[in-house]
C-alpha positions in Angstrom: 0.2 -20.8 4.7 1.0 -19.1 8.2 1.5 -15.1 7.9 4.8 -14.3 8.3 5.6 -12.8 11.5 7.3 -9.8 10.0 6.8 -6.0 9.5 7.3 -4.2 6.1 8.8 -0.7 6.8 12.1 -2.1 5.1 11.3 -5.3 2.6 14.6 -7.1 2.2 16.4 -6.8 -1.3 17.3 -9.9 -3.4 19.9 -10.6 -5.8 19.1 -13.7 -7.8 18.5 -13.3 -11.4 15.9 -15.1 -13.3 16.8 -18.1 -15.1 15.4 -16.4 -18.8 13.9 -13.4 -18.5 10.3 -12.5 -20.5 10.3 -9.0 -21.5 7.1 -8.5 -22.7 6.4 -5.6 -25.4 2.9 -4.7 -26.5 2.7 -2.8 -29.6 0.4 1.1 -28.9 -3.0 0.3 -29.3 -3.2 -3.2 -27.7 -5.7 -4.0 -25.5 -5.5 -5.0 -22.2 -8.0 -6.0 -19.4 -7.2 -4.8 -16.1 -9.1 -6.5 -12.9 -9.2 -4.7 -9.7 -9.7 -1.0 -8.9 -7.7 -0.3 -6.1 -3.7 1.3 -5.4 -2.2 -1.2 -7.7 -4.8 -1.6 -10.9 -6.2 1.4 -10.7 -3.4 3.6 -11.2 -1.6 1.0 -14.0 -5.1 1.2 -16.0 -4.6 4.6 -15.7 -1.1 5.1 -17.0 -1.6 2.0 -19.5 -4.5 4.6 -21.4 -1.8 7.4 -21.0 0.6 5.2 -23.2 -2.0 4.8 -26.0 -3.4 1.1 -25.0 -6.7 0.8 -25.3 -8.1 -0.5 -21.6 -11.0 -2.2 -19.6 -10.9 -2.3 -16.0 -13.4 -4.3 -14.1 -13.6 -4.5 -10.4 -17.0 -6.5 -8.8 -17.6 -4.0 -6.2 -16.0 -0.8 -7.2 -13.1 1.2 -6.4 -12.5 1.9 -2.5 -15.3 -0.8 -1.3 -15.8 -1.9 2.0 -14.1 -4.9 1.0 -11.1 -3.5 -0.3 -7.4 -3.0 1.2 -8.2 0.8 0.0 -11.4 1.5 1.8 -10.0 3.2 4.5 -9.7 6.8 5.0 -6.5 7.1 4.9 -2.7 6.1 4.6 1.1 6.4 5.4 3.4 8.3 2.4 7.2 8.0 3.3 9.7 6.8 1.9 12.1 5.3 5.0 12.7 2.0 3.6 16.2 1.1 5.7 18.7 -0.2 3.4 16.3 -0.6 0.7 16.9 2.3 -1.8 14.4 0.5 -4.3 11.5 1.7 -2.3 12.7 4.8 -1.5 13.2 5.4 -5.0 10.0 4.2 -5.9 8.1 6.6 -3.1 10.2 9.8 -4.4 8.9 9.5 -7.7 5.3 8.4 -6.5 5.2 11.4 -4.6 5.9 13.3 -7.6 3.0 11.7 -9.4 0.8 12.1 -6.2 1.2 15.9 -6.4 1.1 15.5 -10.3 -2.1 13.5 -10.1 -4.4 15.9 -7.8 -3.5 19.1 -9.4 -4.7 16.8 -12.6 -8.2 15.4 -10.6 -8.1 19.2 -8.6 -8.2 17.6 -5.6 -6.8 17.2 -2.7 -5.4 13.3 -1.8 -1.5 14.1 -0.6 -0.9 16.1 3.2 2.3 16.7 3.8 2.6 16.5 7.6 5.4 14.8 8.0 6.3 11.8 9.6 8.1 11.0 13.2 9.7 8.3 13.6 10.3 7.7 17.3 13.6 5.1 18.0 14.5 3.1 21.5 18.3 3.0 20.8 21.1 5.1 19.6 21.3 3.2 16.1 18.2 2.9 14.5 18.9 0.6 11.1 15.4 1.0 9.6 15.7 4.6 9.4 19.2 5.5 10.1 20.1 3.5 6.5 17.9 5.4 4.7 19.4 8.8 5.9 21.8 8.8 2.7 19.2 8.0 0.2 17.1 11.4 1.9 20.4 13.3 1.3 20.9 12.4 -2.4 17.2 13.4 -2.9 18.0 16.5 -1.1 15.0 15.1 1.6 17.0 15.5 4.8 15.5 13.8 8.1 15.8 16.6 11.2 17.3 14.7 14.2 15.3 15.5 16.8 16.2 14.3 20.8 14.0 14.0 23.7 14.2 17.3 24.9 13.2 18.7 21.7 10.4 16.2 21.1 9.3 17.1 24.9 9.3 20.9 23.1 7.1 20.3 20.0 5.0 17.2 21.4 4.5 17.5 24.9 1.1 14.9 23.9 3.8 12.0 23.4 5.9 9.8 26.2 9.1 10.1 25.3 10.6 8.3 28.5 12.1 5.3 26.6 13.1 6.8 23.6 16.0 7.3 22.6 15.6 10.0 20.2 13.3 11.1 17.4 13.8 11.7 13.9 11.2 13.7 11.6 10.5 13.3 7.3 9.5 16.5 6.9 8.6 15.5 3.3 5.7 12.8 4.1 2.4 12.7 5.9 -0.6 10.7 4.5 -2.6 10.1 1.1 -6.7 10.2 1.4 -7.0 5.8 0.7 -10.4 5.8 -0.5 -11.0 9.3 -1.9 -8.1 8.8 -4.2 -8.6 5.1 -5.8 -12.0 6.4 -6.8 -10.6 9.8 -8.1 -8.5 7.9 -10.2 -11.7 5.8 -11.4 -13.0 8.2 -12.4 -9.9 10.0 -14.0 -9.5 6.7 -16.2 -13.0 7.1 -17.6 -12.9 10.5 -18.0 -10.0 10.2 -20.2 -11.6 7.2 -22.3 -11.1 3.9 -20.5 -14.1 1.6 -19.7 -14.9 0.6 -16.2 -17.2 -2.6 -16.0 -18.6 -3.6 -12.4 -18.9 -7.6 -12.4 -17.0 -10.0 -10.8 -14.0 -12.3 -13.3 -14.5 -16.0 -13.2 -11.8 -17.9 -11.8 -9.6 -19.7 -14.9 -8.8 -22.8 -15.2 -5.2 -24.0 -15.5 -3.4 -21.8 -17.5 -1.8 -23.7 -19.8 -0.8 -20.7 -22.8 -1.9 -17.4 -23.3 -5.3 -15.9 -21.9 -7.9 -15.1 -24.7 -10.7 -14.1 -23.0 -12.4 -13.5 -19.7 -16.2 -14.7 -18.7 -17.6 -11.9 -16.4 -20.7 -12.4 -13.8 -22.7 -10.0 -16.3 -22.5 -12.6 -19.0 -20.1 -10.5 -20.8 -16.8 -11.9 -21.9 -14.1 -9.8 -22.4 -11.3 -10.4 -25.5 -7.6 -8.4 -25.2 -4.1 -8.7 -25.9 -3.0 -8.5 -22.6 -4.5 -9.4 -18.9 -3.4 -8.0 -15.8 -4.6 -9.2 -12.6 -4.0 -6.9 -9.9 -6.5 -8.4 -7.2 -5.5 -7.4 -4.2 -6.3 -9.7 -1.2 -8.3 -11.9 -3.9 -4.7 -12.5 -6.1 -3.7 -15.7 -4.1 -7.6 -17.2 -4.1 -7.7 -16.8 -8.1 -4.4 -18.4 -8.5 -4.2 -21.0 -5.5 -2.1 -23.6 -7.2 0.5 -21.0 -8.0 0.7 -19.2 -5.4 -0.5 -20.7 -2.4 3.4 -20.6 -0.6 3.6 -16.9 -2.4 0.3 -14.7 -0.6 -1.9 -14.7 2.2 -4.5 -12.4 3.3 -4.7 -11.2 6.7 -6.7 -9.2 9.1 -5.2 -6.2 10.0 -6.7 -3.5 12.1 -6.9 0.4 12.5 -8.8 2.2 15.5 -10.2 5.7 15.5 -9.9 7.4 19.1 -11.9 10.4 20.2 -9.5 13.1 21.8 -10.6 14.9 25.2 -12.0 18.3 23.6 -9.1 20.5 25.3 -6.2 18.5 23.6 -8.3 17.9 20.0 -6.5 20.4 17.8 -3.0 19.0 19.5 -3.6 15.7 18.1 -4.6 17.1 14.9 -1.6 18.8 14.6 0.7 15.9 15.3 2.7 14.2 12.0 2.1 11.1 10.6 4.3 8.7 13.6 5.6 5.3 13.4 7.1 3.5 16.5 10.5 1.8 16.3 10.2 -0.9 18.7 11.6 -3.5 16.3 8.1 -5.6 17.1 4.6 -4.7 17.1 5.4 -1.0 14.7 2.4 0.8 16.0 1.9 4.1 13.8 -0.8 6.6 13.9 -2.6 9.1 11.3 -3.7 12.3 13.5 -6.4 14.1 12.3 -7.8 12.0 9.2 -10.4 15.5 8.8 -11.4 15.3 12.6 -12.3 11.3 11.9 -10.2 11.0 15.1 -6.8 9.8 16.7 -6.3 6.7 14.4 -3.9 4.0 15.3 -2.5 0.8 13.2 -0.1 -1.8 14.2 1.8 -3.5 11.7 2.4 -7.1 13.0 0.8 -9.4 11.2 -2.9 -10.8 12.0 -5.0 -13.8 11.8 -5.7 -15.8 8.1 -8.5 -13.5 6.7 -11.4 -14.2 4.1 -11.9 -10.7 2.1 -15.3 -11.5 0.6 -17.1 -13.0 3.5 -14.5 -12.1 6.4 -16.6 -9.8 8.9 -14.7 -6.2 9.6 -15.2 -6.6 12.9 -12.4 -5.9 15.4 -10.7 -8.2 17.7 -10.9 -7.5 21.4 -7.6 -8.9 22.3 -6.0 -6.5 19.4 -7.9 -3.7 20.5 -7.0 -3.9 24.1 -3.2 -4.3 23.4 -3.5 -1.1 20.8 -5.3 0.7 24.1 -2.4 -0.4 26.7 0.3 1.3 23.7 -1.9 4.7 23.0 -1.7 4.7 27.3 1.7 4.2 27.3 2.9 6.8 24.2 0.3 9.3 24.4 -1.1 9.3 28.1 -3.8 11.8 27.4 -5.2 9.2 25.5 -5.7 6.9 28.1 -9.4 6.8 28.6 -10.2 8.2 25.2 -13.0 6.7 23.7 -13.6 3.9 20.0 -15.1 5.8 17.6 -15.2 3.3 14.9 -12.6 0.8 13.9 -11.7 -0.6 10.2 -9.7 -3.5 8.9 -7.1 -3.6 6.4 -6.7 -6.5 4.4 -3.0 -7.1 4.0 -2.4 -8.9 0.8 0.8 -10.3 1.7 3.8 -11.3 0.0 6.5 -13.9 1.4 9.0 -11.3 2.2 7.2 -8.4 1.6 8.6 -6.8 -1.9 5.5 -6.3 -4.7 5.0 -9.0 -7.5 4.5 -8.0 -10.9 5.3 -10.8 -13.2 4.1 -12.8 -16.0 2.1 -16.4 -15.1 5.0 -18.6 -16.0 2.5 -20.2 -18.4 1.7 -17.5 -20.6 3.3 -14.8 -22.7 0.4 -12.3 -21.5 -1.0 -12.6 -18.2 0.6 -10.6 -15.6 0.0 -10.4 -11.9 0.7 -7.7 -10.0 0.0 -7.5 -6.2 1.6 -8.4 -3.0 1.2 -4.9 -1.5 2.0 -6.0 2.2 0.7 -3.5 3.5 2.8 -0.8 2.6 1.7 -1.0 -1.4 -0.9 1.9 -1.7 1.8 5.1 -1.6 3.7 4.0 -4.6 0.4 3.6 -6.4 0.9 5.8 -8.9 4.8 5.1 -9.9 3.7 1.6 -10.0 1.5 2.2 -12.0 3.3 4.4 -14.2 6.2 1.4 -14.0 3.7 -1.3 -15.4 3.0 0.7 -18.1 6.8 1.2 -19.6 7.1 -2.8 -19.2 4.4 -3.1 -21.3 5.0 -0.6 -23.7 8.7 -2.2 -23.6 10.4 0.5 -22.5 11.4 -1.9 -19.0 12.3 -5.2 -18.1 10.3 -7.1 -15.3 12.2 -6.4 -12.2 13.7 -9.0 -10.5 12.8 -7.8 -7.0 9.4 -8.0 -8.2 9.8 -11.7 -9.6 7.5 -14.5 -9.2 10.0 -17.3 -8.9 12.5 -18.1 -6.5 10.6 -16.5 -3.5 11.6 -17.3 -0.2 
């Protein structure tokens, strides 16, 4: 399958309804097996003990690994989704949870410095739709034009831009830190964590039993939920081979001259408009340096034996940008660079959906890059389906993808 050429700051709705729904309804005390640790299975095994299931989560290298989509630092919280009031919706209450959450852990994941978002052109769809869904939530965006961007970021080239508009109510989520945190929260509060890797099924063909684990253990439940991350479309190829892909995506950390260094820091989270490449940045990161991301999609990507190593042409195209927006940065040196394995869905909404041969396998994945914010209210969502209190949602349906 060839990545999509596509960003996901604004997934596209659908409207078409499933042919027969399966609403699944487990009664308290089930068990389920969860597999994978990170934004997505993590936080669901979480809220699934909350609701009185009785859970196993089993991840073969650990919450947050090198491997993993959420081994990073850090990432992006906002909830500018364009015309998508969904995600928005989804990222209101998730930042609820995320505030929720690390008074809960007593620690710090959530930093609420805002986020810029710098447009080219008077009418800026991906954030100018979302401006009513900020009102109803009584989140206003400030409108900020060049001159007053000039004022509070002199650090950024504001030549072709049009204007400026700030969330004062996002900023970025500690990635790694937090997935572990919530590890650690779910055993803590009486779930079991196993570290072993899940043998691949054959064809499903009826409900899951049982899973074999690399440990020699095999694991019985009620329920399975496979929430894999880049791995989801290698244990299910012959279902979803059309549906995910995995692909490299990188970040860069940048050392800022020492007499600008606490400018940078200072900075909000930033995304830039320009309808194509969507560079964005996370200053700061606790003095980790001037990171920068672009979200257009990379090359096919192999998460287990893939090397994180970054691609010169990438790298030099992120460095002609940080010359071009922030011009002190010109000559500012690589600290380190990461990659981001984007587990990416067709059109870039989540999935969370039975196998369409069982009654009690679920998969839920298809993060896209922009998955690991609503972590939490995912999470939380996954476990009312289950407990029967929700449908499956039909945005995050398996069939009928594009």
């Amino acid at each position: 399958m060839t990545p999509p050429n596509l960003n996901t700051f604004a997934p596209r709705t659908r409207t078409e309804t499933r042919a027969q729904k399966r609403n699944p309804s487990l009664p308290p005390g089930s068990s389920v097996v969860v597999v994978g640790a990170g934004a997505f299975g993590g936080w669901s095994a979480l809220y699934l003990l909350r609701k009185g299931f009785r859970v196993t989560l089993v991840d073969a290298w650990g919450a947050g690994n090198v491997r993993s989509s959420s081994g990073d630092e850090t990432r992006v919280i906002r909830s500018t989704y364009g015309a998508n009031e969904t995600y928005f919706n989804l990222n209101v209450r998730a930042l609820e949870l995320w505030k929720e959450n690390q008074a809960r852990f007593d620690k710090k994941l959530f930093f609420n410095t805002g986020v810029l978002w710098m447009c080219y052109t008077p009418e800026t769809p991906l954030v100018d739709d979302s401006i009513a869904f900020a009102q109803q939530h009584r989140m206003d965006y400030e409108y900020l034009s060049t001159e007053e961007l000039n004022r509070r970021y002199p650090e950024i080239n504001t030549q072709d831009l049009h204007h400026g508009y700030l969330d004062p109510y996002g900023g970025y989520l500690k990635a790694r830190e937090a997935v572990q945190a919530v590890q650690t929260a779910f055993v803590e509060e009486g779930g079991e964590f196993i570290q072993a890797h899940v043998a691949p099924l054959a064809d499903v063909h009826g409900d899951v039993n049982s899973l074999s684990l690399s440990n020699g253990e095999t694991l019985h439940a009620d329920a399975f939920i496979f929430a894999c991350g880049s791995w989801l479309g290698d244990l299910f190829p012959q279902l979803l081979r059309e549906q995910v892909n995995c692909t490299k995506q990188e970040v860069y950390y940048f050392g800022p001259p020492p007499q600008h260094a606490a400018a940078f820091e200072r900075l909000p989270v930033w995304v830039d408009v320009d309808g194509k490449d969507f560079y964005y940045g996370i200053p700061g990161n606790a003095h980790r340096g001037f990171k920068i991301g672009v979200d257009i999609r990379g090359e096919i990507f192999d998460p287990t034996n893939g090397d994180h190593t970054l691609t010169p042409v990438a790298l030099q195209r992120a460095r002609q940008f940080l010359a071009h927006r922030f011009p002190l940065l010109k000559d500012a040196p690589l600290g380190e660079s990461r990659v981001c394995p984007y587990e990416n869905s067709t059109d870039g909404n989540f999935i969370f959906d039975l196998h369409p041969e069982t009654q009690n396998l679920f998969l839920l994945g298809g993060g896209s890059g922009h998955g690991f914010k609503h972590g939490p209210a995912l999470g939380e969502w996954v476990a009312q389906t289950l407990a029967g209190e929700k449908e499956l949602f039909e945005m995050f349906a398996l069939n009928k993808r594009d």
